[in-house]
C-alpha positions in Angstrom: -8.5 130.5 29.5 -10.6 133.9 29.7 -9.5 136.4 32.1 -11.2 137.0 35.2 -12.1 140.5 36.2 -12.0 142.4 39.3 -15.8 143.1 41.1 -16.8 140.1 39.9 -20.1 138.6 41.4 -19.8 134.8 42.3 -23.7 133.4 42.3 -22.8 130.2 43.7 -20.5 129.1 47.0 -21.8 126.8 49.6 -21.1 127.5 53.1 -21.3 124.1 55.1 -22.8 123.5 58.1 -20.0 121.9 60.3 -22.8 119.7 62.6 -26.1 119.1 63.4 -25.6 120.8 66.3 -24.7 124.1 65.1 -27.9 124.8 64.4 -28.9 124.0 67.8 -28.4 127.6 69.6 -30.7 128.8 66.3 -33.6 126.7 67.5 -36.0 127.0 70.1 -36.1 125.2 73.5 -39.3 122.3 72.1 -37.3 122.0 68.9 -33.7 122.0 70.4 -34.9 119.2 72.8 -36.5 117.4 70.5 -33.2 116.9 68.1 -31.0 115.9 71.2 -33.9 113.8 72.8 -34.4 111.9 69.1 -30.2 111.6 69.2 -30.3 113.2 65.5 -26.8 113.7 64.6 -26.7 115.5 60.8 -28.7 116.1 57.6 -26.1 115.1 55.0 -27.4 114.3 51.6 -26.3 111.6 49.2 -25.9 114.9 46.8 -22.5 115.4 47.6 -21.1 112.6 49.3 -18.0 113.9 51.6 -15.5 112.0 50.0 -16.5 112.0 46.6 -13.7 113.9 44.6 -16.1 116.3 43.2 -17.3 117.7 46.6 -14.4 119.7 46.9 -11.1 120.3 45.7 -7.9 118.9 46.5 -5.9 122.1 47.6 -9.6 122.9 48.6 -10.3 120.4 51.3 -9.5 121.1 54.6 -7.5 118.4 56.7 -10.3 118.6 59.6 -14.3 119.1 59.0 -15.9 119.3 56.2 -15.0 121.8 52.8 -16.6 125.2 53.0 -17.3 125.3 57.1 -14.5 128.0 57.4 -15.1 131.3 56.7 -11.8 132.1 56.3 -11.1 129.3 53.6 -13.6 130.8 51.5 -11.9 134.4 51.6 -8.5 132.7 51.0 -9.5 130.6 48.2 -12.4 132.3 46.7 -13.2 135.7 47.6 -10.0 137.2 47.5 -8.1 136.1 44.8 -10.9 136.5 42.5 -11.6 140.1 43.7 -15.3 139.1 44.2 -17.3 142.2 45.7 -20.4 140.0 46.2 -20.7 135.9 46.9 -24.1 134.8 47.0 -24.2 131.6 49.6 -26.1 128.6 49.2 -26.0 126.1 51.9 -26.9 122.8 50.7 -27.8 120.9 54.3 -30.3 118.4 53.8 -33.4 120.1 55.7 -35.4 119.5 52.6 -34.9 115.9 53.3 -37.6 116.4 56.4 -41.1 114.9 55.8 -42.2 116.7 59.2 -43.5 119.9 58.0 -43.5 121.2 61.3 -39.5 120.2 62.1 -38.3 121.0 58.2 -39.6 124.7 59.1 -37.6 124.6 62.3 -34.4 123.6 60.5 -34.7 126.0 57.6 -35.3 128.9 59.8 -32.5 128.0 62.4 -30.4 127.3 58.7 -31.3 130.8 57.8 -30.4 132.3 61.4 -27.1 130.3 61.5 -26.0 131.9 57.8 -26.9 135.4 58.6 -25.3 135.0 62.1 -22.0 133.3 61.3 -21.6 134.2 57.6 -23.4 137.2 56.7 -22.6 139.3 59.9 -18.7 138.5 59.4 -18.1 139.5 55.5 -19.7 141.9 54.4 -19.4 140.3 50.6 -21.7 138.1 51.4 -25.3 137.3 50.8 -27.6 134.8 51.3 -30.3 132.2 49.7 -33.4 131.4 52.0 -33.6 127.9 52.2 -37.5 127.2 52.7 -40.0 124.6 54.3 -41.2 123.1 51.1 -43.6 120.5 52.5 -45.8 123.2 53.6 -46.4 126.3 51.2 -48.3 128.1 54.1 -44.2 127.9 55.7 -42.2 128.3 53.0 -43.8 131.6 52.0 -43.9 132.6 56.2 -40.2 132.5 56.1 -39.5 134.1 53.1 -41.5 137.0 54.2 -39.1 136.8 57.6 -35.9 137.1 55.9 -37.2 138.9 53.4 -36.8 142.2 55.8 -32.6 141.4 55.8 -31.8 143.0 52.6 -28.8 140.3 52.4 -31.0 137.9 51.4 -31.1 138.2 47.6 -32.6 134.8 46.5 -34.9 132.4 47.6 -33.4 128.9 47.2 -35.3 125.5 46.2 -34.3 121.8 45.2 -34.6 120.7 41.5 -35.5 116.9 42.5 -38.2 117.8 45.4 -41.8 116.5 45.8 -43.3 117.7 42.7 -43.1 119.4 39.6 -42.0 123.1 40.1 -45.2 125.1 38.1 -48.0 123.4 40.1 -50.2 126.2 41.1 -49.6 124.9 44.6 -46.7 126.3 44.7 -47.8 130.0 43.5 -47.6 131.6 46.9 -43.7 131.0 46.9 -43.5 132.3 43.5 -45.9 135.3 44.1 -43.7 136.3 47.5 -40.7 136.4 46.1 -41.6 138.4 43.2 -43.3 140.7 45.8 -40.1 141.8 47.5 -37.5 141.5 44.4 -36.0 137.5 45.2 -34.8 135.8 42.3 -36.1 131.6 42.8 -32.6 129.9 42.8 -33.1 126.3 41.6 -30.4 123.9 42.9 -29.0 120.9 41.8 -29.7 118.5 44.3 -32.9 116.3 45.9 -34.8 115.3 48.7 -34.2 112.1 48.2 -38.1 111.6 48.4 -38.7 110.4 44.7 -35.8 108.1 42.7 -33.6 111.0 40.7 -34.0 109.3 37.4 -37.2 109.3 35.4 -36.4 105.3 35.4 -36.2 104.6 39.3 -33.3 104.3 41.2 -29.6 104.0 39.3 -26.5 102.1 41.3 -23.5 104.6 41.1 -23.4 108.5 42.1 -22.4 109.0 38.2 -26.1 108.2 37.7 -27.4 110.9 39.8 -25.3 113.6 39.2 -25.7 113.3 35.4 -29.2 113.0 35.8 -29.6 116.4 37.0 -29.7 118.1 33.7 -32.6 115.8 33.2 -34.8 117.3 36.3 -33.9 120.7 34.9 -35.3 120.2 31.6 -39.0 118.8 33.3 -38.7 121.4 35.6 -38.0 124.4 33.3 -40.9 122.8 31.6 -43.3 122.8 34.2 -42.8 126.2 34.9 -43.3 127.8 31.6 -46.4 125.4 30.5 -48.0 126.0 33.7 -47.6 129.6 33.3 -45.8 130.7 36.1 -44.3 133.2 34.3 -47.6 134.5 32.8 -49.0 135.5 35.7 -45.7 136.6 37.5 -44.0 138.4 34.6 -41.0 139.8 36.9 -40.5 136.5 38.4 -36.4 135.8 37.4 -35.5 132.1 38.4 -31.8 131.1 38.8 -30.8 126.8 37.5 -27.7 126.3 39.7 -25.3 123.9 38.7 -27.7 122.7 36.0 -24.8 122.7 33.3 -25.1 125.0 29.8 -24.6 122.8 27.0 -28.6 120.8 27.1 -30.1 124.3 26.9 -30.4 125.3 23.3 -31.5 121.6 22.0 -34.0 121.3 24.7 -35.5 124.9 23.7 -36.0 123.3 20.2 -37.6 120.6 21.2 -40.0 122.7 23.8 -40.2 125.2 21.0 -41.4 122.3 18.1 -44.0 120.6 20.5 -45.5 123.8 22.3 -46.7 125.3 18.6 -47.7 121.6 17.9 -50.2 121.5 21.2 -50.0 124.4 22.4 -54.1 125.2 22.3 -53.9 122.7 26.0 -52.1 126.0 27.2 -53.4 128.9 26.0 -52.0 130.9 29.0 -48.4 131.1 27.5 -48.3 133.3 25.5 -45.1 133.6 24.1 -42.7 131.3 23.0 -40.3 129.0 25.5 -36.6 130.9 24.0 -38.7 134.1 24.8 -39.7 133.4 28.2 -36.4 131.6 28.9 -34.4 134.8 27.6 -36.7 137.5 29.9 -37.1 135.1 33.1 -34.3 132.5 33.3 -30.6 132.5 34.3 -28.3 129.3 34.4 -24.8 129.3 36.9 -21.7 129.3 34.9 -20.1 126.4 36.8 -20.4 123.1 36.3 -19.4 124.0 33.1 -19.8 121.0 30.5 -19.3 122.4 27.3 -16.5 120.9 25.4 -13.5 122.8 25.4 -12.4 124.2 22.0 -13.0 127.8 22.0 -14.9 127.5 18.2 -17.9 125.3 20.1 -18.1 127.3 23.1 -18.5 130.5 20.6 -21.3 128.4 18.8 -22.9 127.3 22.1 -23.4 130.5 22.7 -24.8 131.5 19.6 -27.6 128.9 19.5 -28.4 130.3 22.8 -29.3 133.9 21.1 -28.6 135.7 24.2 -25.4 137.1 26.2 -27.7 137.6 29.1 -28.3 133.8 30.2 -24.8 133.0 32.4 -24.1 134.0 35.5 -20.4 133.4 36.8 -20.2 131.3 39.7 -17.3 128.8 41.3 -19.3 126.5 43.1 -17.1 126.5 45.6 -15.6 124.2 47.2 -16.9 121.8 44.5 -14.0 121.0 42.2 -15.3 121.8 38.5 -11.8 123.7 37.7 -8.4 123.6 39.1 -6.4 127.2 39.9 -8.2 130.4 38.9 -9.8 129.1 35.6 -13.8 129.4 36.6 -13.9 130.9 32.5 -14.0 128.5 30.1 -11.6 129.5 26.8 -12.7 132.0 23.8 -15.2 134.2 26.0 -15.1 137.7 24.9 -13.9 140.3 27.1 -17.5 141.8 27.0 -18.7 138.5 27.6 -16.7 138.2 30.4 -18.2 141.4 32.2 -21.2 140.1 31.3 -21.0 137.1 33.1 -19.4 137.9 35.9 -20.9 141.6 36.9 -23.7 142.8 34.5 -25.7 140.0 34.4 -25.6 138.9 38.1 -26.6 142.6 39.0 -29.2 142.9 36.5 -30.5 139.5 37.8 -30.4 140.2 41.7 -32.5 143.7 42.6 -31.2 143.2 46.1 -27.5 142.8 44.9 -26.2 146.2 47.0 
């Protein structure tokens, strides 16, 4: 495998919330009352079921609670043996699940209080994702220009399978704030359950939906360049987490071949899909799903026409590679600081 290097950035670990209540001291007395009064007892998703093997690793999983709730886990098994100086944290707790606009703004702030509180304030190699309201724009973008004032947070974070495609001009505000005050859009595998997560309906086994990811990256990615998001917010950088590597360059084709083909419905981009995909989107290293001879991961990367594209992450505590091998085999050592420091830097303005 490729060797790791020290002052590496890691652009993907998930700190867990350990219960509902935890969040409770975070919210206000109506709110606070309201959760114990309703006798809600968690927001866990069907994303990552807890004792699916892929939610965390073997040596990985704690005996008690659930993987990634201890601070001190993550600095045994992540931060400090892979000499990190930066871990970007998103937590994946299933506020986006809430079809309450008003009590899905209460969780996501009390989620973003609890971070900065109990992870942020206690390791300084950490920062943070704001997880925001999406049911209400007018919220979301509220939110994002509250934490916005915590230089920490260096990303604002979003679910690929939410409510609607991501370019709708609805959604501007979100995408205009964040470009305001220097915050990547992270893009996360993962859904709020609202819609089925296949373009088909609903499939029977987890296999189903975690595959089918890739698939909601693809329409999304789409959606935001023939919309023109990045037309009219040029500095806008968007991060696919956990979207997987190896659909990008085919998909580009395809995008490529139809956009010249119909391309006068959309005369607002204005350059090609690679080209827009080169200057404003980044893709998480892990779940890698490349196959694993060194002569296709060389070629993968080739069809891709960039070395700016990766970003290292671990995607901790999710098991996607056992001991210390986050690189796949036959990267470059100057693809290697690339991935794991240049890029992330030149991706996160905040990243200090």
């Amino acid at each position: 495998m490729a060797s790791l290097i020290a002052g590496g950035v890691d652009c993907d670990v998930h700190p867990a919330v350990p219960h509902l209540t935890s969040l409770l001291p975070y919210l206000n007395d109506y709110w606070r009352d309201q959760v114990t009064t309703r006798g809600m007892v968690d927001l866990a998703s069907q994303s990552y079921p807890k004792n699916s093997p892929i939610v965390a690793r073997p040596d990985w999983r704690p005996e008690t609670g659930k993987p990634g709730e201890s601070l001190e886990d993550m600095q045994r098994h992540v931060l400090d043996p892979f000499q990190l100086t930066h871990a970007i944290c998103n937590p994946l707790y299933g506020v986006q699940m809430v079809f309450s606009e008003d009590l899905q703004a209460a969780f996501c702030r009390a989620l973003n209080q609890w971070l900065a509180k109990e992870w942020l304030d206690r390791d300084s190699r950490l920062r943070g994702s704001i997880v925001i309201p999406t049911q209400s724009v007018e919220k979301a973008v509220a939110e994002i220009e509250r934490c916005a004032q915590d230089k920490r947070f260096v990303q604002v974070l979003m679910l690929v399978m939410g409510d609607t495609p991501l370019g709708k001009r609805a959604l501007w505000p979100i995408y205009e704030a964040a470009e305001r005050h220097d915050l990547p859009v992270g893009i996360h595998a993962g859904s709020a359950y609202h819609n089925p997560p296949t373009a088909v309906g609903w499939g029977s086994y987890h296999i189903e939906d975690y595959v089918g990811q890739a698939q909601a990256f693809q329409t999304q990615l789409t959606s935001l360049i023939v919309e023109g998001v990045f037309a009219k917010y040029p500095r806008l950088k968007m991060v696919m987490l956990e979207s997987g590597v190896s659909w990008i360059s085919p998909f580009l084709w395809r995008l490529h071949k139809f956009w010249r083909g119909v391309r006068m419905e959309t005369p607002w981009v204005d350059r090609a899909p690679l080209e827009i995909v080169r200057s404003n989107i980044r893709f998480s290293l892990q779940p890698f799903d490349a196959p694993p001879e060194a002569e296709t991961l060389i070629r993968l990367f080739d069809h891709m026409q960039s070395d700016e594209l990766v970003l290292f992450s671990t995607d901790y505590p999710h098991w996607q590679f056992d001991g210390q091998d986050a690189l796949p085999e036959g990267l470059t050592p100057d693809l290697v600081r690339k991935i794991m420091i240049d890029n992330p830097h030149a991706t996160y303005p905040r990243l200090i």
